[in-house]
NUNU-868488 format. One record per residue (C-alpha): residue in three letters; x, y, z. Coordinates in steps of 0.2 Angstrom, whole numbers, plus 2048, in hexadecimal, padded with zeros to 3 digits. Each point is the difference from the previous one (the first is absolute). Example, Ala and Ser with C-alpha at 12.3 -4.5 7.8 and 13.67 -1.06 7.14 Angstrom:
ALA83E7EA827SER8068117FD
This chain:
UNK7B686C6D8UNK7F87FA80FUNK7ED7F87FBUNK7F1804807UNK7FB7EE805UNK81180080DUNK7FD813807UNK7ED7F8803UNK8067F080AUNK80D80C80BUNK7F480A804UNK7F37F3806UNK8117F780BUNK803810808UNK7EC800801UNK8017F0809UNK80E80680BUNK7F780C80BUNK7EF7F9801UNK7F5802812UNK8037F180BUNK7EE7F87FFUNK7F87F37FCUNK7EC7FC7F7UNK7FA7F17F9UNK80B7FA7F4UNK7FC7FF7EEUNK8007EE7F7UNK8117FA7FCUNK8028017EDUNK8077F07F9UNK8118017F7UNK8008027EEUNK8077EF7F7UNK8108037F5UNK8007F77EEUNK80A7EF80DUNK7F180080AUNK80A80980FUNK7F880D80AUNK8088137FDUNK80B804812UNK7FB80F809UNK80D810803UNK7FE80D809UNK80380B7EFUNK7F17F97F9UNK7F280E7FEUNK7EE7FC801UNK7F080D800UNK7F77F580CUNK7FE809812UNK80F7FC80CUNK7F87FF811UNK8077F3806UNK8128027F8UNK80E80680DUNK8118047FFUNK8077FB813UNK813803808UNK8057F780EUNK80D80280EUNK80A7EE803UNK805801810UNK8137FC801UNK8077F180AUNK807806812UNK8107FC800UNK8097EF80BUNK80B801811UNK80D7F4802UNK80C7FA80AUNK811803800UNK8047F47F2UNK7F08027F6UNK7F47F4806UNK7F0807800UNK7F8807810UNK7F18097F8UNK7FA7FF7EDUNK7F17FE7F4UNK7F77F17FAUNK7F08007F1UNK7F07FF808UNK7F08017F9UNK7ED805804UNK7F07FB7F9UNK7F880E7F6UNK7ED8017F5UNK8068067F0UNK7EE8067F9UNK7FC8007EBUNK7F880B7F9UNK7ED7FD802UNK7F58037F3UNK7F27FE810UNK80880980CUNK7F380580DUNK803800811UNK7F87EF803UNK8087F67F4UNK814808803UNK7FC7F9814UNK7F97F27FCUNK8107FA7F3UNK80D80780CUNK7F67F4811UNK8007F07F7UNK8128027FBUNK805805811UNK7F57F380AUNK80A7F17F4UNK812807806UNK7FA7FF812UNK7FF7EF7FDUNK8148027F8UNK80980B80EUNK7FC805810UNK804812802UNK7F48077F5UNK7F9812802UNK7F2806802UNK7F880B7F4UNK7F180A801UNK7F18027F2UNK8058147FFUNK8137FA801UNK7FE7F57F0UNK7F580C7F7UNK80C80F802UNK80C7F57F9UNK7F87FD7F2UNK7FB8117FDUNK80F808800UNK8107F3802UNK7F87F27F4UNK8117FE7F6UNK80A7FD811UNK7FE7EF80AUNK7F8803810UNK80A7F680EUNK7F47F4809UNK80D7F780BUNK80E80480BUNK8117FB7FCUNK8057EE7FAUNK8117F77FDUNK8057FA7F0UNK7FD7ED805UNK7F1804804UNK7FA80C7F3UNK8067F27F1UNK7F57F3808UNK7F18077FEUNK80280B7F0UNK7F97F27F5UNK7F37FF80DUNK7FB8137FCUNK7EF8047FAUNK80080A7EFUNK803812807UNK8097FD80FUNK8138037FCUNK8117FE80AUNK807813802UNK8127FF804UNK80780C80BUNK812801808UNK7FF7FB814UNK80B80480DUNK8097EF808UNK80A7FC80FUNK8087F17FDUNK8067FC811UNK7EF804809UNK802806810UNK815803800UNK80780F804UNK7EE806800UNK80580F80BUNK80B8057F7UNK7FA8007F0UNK7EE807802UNK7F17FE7F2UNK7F88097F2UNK7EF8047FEUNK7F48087F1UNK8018117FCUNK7EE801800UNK7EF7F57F8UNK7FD8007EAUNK7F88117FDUNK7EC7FE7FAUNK7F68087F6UNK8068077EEUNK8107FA7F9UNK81080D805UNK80C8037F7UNK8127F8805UNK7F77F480EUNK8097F1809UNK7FB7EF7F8UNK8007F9812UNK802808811UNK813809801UNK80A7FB80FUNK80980A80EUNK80B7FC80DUNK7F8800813UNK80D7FA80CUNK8147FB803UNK80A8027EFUNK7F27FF7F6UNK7FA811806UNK811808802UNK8067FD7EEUNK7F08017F8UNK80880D7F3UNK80E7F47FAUNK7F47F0800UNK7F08097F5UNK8038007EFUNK7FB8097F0UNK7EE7FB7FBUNK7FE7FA7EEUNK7F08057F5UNK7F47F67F7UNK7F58087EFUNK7F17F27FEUNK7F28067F0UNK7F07FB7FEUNK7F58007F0UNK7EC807800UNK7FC7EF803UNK80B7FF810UNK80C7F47F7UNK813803805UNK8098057F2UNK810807809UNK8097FA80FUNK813805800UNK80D80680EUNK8058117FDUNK80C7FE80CUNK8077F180CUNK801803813UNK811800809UNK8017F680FUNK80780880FUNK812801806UNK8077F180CUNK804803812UNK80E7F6806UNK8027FD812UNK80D7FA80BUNK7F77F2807UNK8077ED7FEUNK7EE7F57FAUNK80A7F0805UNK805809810UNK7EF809805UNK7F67F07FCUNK80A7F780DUNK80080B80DUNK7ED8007FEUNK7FF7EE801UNK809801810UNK7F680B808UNK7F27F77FBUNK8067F0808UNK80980B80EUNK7F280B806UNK7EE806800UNK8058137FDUNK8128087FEUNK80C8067F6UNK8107FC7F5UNK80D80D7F8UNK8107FD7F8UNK80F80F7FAUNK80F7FF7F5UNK80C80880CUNK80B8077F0UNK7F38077F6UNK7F280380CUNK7F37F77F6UNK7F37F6809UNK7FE7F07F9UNK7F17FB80BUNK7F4809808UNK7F17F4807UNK7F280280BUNK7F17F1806UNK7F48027FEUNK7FD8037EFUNK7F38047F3UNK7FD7F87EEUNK80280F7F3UNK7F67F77F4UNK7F180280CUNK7FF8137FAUNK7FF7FE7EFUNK7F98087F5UNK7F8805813UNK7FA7FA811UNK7F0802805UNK7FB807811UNK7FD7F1809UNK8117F87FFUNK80A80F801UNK7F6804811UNK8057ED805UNK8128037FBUNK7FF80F80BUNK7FA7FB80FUNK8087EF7FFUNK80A7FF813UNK80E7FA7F8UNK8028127F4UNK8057F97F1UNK8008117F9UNK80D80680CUNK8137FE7FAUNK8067F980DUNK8138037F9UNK7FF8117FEUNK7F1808808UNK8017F9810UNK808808810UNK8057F480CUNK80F7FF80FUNK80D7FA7FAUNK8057FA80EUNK8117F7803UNK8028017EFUNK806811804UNK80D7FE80AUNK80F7FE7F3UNK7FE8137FFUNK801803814UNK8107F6801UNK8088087F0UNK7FC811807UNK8077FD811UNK80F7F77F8UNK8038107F3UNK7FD80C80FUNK80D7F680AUNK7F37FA80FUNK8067F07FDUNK80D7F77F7UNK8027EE7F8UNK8077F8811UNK7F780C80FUNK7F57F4807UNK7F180580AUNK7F67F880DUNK7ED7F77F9UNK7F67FD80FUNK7EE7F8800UNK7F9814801UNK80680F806UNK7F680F807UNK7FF80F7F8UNK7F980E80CUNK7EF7F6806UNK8007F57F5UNK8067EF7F9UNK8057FA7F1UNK8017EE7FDUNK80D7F77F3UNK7F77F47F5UNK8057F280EUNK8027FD80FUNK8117FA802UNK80E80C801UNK80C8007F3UNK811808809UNK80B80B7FAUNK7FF8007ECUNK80880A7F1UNK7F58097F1UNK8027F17F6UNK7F87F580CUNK7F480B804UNK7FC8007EEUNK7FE7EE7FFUNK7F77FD812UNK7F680F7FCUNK801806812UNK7F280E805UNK80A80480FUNK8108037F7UNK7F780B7F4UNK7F680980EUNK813807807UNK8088057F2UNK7F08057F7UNK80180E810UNK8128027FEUNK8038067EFUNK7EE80A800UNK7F17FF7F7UNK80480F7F3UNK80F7F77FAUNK7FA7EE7FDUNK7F18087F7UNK80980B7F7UNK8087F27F8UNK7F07F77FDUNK7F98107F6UNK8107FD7F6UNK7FC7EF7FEUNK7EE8037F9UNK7F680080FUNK7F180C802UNK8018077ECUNK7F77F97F2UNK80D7F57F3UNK7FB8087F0UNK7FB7F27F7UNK7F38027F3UNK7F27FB80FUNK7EF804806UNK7FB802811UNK8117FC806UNK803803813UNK80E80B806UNK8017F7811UNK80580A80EUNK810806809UNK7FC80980FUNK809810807UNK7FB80C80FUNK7F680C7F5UNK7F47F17FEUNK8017F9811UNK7FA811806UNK7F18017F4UNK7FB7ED802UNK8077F9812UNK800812808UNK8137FE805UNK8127FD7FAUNK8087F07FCUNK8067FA811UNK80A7F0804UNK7F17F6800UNK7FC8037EFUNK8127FF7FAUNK8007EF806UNK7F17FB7F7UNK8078097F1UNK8117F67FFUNK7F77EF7FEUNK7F38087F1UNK7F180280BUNK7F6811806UNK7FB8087F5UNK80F7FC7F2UNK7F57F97F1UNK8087FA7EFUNK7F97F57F2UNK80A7F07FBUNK8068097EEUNK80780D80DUNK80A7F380BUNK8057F97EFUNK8078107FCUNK80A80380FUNK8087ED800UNK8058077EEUNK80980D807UNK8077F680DUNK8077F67F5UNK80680B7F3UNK80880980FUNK8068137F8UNK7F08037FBUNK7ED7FF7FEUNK7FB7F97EDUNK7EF80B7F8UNK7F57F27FEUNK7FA7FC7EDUNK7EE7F67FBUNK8028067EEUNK80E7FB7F5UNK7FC8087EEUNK7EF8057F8UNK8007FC7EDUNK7F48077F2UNK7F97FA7F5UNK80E7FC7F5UNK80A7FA80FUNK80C80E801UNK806803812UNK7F7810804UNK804800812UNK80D7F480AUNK805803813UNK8117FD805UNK8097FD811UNK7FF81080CUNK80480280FUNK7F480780CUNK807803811UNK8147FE807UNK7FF7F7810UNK81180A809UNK8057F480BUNK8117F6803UNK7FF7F37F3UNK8097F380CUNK7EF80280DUNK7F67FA7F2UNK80B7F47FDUNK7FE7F8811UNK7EE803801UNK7FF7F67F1UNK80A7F2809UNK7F480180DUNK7F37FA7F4UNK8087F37FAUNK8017FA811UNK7EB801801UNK8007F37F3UNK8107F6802UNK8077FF811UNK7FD7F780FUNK7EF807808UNK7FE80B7F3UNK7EB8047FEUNK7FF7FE7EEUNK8047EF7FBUNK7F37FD7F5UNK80680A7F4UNK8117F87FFUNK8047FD7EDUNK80B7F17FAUNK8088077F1UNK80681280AUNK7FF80A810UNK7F080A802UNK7FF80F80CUNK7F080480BUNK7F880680CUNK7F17FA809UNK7F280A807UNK7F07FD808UNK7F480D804UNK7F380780BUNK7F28097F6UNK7ED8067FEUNK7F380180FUNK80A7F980FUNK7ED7F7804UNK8027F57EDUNK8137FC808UNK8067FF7ECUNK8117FD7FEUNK80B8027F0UNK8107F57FAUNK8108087F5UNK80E7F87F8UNK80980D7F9UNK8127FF7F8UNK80D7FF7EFUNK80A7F27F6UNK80D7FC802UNK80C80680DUNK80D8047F3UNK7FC80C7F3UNK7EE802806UNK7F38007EEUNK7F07FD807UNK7F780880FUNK7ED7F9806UNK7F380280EUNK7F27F4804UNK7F280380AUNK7F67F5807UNK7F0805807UNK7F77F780FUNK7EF7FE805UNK7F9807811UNK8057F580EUNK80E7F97F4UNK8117FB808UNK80C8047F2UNK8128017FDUNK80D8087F4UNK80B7F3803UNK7F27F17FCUNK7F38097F5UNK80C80C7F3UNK8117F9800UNK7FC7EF7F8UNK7F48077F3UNK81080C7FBUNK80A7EF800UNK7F37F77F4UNK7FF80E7F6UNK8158007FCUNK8027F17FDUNK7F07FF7F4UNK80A80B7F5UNK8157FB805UNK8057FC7EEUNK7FB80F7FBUNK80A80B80DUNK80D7F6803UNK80980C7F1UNK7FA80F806UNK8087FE812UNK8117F77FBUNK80D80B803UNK80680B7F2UNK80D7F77F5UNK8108097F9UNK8018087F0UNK8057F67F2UNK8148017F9UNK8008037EEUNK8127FF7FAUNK8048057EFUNK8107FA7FAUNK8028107F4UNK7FF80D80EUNK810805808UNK7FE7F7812UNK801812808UNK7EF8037F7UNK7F97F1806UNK7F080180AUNK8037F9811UNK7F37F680CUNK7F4809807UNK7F47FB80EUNK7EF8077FEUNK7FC80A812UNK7F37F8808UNK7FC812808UNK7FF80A7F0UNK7F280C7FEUNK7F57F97F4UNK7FE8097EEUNK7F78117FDUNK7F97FA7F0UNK7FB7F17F8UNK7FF7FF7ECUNK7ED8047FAUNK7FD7ED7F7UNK7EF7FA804UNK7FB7F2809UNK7F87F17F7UNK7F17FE802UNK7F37F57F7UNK7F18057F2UNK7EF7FC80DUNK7F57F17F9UNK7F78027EFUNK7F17F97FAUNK8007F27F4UNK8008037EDUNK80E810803UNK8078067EFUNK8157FE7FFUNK80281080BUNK7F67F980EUNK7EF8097FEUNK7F27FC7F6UNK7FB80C7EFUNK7EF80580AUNK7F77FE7F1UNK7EC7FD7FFUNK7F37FB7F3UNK7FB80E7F6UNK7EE7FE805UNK7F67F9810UNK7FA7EE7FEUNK7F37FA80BUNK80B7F5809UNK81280C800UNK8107F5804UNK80A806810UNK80B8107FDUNK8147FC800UNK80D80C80BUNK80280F7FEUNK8108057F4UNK80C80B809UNK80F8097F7UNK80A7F77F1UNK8107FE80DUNK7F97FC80EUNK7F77F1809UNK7F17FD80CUNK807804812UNK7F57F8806UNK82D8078E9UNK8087F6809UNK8037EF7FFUNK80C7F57F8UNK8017EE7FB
């Protein structure tokens, strides 16, 4: 039989459970009774009492879940979480709780930490008092965002009822790399006010705003834990427990080589003022490298900018906002005409040994079209057209095999359609045809304009992840490879729940032997005698190019742009690139002087780790078993460097590694989250978060 006295304190839990949410002047707290040791009786949340409970509460909690990391190709960390803290008043119950008294306690607390940290916030009197009133049992946050460093130094420094309130912090542990691409997250929205809710956020929740942070905001957001805190008549804590642990979010991994975009950074920092960098696996289509300078400091926007810089970062000159890589729509230039002399070689204008004549400039109706210097080069074939980059050349046979075809072919290639990477605010560039001509020039494409078109100027635009693409698809030769920025995306377990494999996107259809020779051609741009990419020449292998230098914005700034633009090696091609290097007004620039040696410094930064990739592909291995009867013995077979790639690739996950935990992390890597039972006067700072049992923290015209 149940007794009374236990049906009586049910019925005053239950009691307790679904009182108002306000707050009077507290009662005295009544001292513990003494057990026969002398120890004071500990409190429960069973325990029934007759006393009124006004200030009792039984409160639940959201805990908001850590987003989940991006990561390079092999794990290392792109985006994660690190424990930060904020100040927060943690009020006690007042027995003299008038208005006066609550402001005056909360103001000489708060003027002391302004003497601790130096992003305090301000409160007003209504502010604190509201507070009381109605949130007394939950810290209110008095300072923006501090680090753990930070946060330790001054805790012993912490007058009683200030406390550290830990909460989970967005990180970019790179700072400004791959900024572009990446993007930022920013808060869901400020703490509600006013009466507790039930299920609120501990802290501010986080979204994604831009780049992959916005795009994959589903698979990075996790599952929110919840939190049950219970406090006696007196406003004593008798309860704090997890009812359930927040999952982190899944793990985005990307395609992108840390090692490699970090150099390629560094080089267009020491290269140029403003451009752009892009490398592509030829095979696979993955880029590797995608960077743009200017640049931006992630960190800067968490937990948020404020108006002042982000106006600053927008009107900056330099746009370090714009993606220069993929956003951008600039001529290409000479950069394009690989894909002039492959159409005209498939289409049978020219062949490997026709020669035509390269004067100084040719007329073309009443105009004249210069080459890129004055001397005249003679009679020269496509390769050496290719490696002298010759305007005039170009202008004929540009003319010849006819504007539809060659930029037919670049539509093949990628130009003028977006790549379908994972990207916001990528440009589709521009491939002109006669419908547009007549809507925006009033006319056809004449000869004139063909002539401009051959050698990547009018109004031919392409960004450098777009030249990238097409060199890929030069050097892959059959066909155009779908790029990929994403590799796999992981939950929470890290099981693979997505993986991309090679795809290919476009067929080229043309005569493998003319891509052959327009890849000899390139070779010569680097390697041969007059070639106009020496800068880029490599010492371990032969890289292929193509220099480019480009007329561009208001003909009164006189802004000229500088391409390099190629793939490595000559044999079995793996890696295709375009640099882009962009000039100030008045600027004399080159492709040949300004991009080709920061393609150069860039390879041979990272040769040991290529020289692998690019060897040529070595034989089978001949395994003889002295069992088997020699007619069933498996025979030497060389592995076909022109093998379409697999279809598939097995669904094992990546590795990638737990983000950073705060010291004092149990044996699974996050802390047990527990509290005091009751609020001190001074309350010690609260640990991480505990997330689920199997789980951890993630935290143009001119050449050189």
């Amino acid at each position: 039989m149940v007794s009374l006295s236990f049906l009586c304190r049910l019925l005053l839990i239950s009691c307790l459970a679904t009182l108002p949410i306000y707050a009077e002047k507290a009662a005295a707290p009544k001292a513990p009774v003494p057990t026969p040791s002398g120890l004071p009786v500990a409190r429960s949340a069973a325990d029934g009492a007759i006393s009124t409970r006004k200030d009792a509460r039984a409160i639940t909690l959201k805990i908001p879940a850590p987003r989940g990391q991006i990561v390079d190709r092999e794990g290392e960390p792109l985006a994660n979480n690190r424990v930060a803290y904020q100040v927060g008043l943690q009020f006690r119950q007042f027995e003299n709780a008038d208005r006066s008294f609550v402001i005056n306690w909360a103001r000489s607390r708060m003027d002391s930490l302004r003497l601790l940290v130096q992003n305090s916030v301000t409160k007003t009197d209504d502010e604190i008092f509201d507070h009381y009133r109605n949130r007394r049992w939950l810290p209110l946050l008095v300072t923006g965002q501090l680090g753990e460093k930070e946060a330790h130094g001054i805790e012993a420094k912490l007058t009683p009822g200030l406390i550290l309130h830990p909460i989970y912090r967005r990180s970019y542990p790179n700072g400004e790399l791959a900024a572009h691409i990446l993007g930022y997250s920013g808060s869901v929205g400020k703490l509600p006010t006013g009466p507790i809710n039930f299920n609120e956020p501990l802290w501010e929740e986080s979204e994604g705003r831009a780049g992959l942070e916005k795009i994959f905001n589903t698979q990075l957001t996790g599952e929110p834990g919840m939190k049950r805190l219970l406090f006696d008549e007196n406003g004593s804590k008798l309860l704090e427990e997890q009812v359930k642990r927040p999952r982190p979010g899944g793990t985005v991994v990307t395609t992108l080589n840390l090692k490699w975009q970090k150099l390629a950074e560094a080089t267009l920092r020491d290269g140029c003022r403003r451009g752009a960098f892009v490398v592509i696996d030829v095979v696979t289509g993955e880029v590797l490298v995608m960077a743009s300078r200017p640049a931006f400091d992630l960190n800067r926007f968490i937990p948020g900018i404020n108006d002042v810089d982000f106006k600053a970062l927008e009107v900056d000159p330099a746009q370090p906002l714009f993606g220069r890589a993929f956003q951008s729509a600039y001529p290409p230039a000479s950069s394009f005409k690989p894909i002039v002399a492959l159409a005209a070689l498939d289409k049978g204008t020219v062949s490997e040994t026709s020669t035509i004549n390269c004067p100084a400039a040719i007329t073309i109706g009443k105009t004249t079209f210069n080459n890129w210097t004055k001397i005249p080069e003679g009679s020269i074939d496509v390769k050496r057209a290719l490696a002298r980059s010759c305007n005039t050349w170009f202008y004929q046979v540009g003319i010849d095999v006819g504007a539809t075809t060659f930029l037919s072919l670049a539509r093949n290639l990628g130009f003028g359609a977006h790549t379908g990477l994972p990207l916001i605010g990528e440009s589709p560039g521009l491939v002109p045809n006669d419908e547009w001509m007549l809507k925006n020039e009033k006319r056809r494409i004449l000869d004139g304009d063909t002539a401009n078109l051959s050698i990547g100027q009018g109004s031919l635009l392409a960004s450098p992840l777009q030249v990238a693409q097409a060199m890929a698809g030069i050097a892959n030769g059959g066909a155009l490879p779908k790029l990929q920025l994403i590799r796999q995306i992981q939950d929470t377990r890290g099981r693979v729940i997505q993986a991309s494999v090679p795809e290919r996107k476009n067929l080229l259809g043309v005569d493998y032997h003319a891509v052959e020779i327009v890849r000899d051609g390139m070779r010569d741009v680097v390697n041969s005698g007059g070639g106009t990419g020496h800068g880029a020449a490599l010492e371990f292998t032969e890289l292929c190019g193509k220099t480019g230098t480009a007329q561009w914005g208001p003909k009164a700034k006189e802004q000229r742009l500088a391409w390099f633009a190629g793939f490595v090696p000559h044999d079995n091609p793996r890696y295709s690139f375009a640099v882009l290097y962009e000039g100030r007004p008045g600027e004399t620039v080159s492709g040949g002087r300004m991009a080709a040696p920061m393609v150069r410094k860039f390879f041979e930064g990272i040769k040991d780790d290529i020289k692998d990739e690019i060897a040529p592909p070595k034989k089978a291995l001949l395994v003889i078993d002295e069992n088997v009867p020699k007619a069933e013995v498996v025979q030497e077979v060389p592995l076909d460097p022109e093998a379409s790639p697999p279809v598939a690739i097995p669904l094992k996950a990546l590795p990638v590694e737990a983000q950073d935990l705060p010291s004092g992390a149990g044996d699974d890597g996050v802390s047990d989250g527990s509290t005091e039972s009751a609020v001190p006067e001074k309350t010690p700072a609260m640990r991480a978060i505990r997330v689920g049992e199997d789980e951890v923290i993630q935290e143009g015209a001119e050449e050189p």
